[in-house]
N, C-alpha and C positions, 0 to 999 in steps of 0.2 A: 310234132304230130305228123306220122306220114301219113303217104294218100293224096289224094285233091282236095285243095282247100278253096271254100269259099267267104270269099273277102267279107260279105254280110256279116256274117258272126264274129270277125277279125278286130280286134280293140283297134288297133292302127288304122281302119278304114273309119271317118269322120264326114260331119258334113262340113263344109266352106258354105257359112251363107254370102260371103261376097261372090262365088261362083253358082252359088244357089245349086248343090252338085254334093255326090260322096267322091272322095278321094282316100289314094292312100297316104296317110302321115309320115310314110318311111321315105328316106333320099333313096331311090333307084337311082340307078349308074343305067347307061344307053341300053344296054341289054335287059334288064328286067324292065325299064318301063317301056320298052318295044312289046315284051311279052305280056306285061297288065294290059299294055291296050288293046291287044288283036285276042286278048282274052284266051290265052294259052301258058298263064302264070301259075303251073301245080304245080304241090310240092313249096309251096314257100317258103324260106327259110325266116322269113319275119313276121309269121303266123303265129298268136296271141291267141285263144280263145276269148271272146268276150262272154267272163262269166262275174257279172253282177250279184252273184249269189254267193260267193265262193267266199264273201267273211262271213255272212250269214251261220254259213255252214261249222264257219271254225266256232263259234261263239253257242253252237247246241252241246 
């Protein structure tokens, strides 16, 4: 997916209820989670759509 993406609709972004917090599920290396956290992370290469519908769909 190119573009900006955001991590909300991202299947790899989860909650941690022991952090009580959304995080991302993916291992960044020093550079990309330097860039998740000062919030300048477009273009992610580990960008998933979270589409909960998408067997739904296969099954009509």
């Amino acid at each position: 997916m190119k573009g900006a993406t955001n991590c909300e609709y991202c299947i790899n972004y989860i909650y941690d209820e022991d952090w009580n917090c959304y995080q991302c599920d993916i291992n960044l290396d020093e550079d990309e989670m330097r860039k998740f956290l000062t919030d300048s992370f477009y273009d992610c290469p580990y960008f998933q759509f979270n589409d909960e519908y998408k067997i739904v769909r296969k099954q009509i």
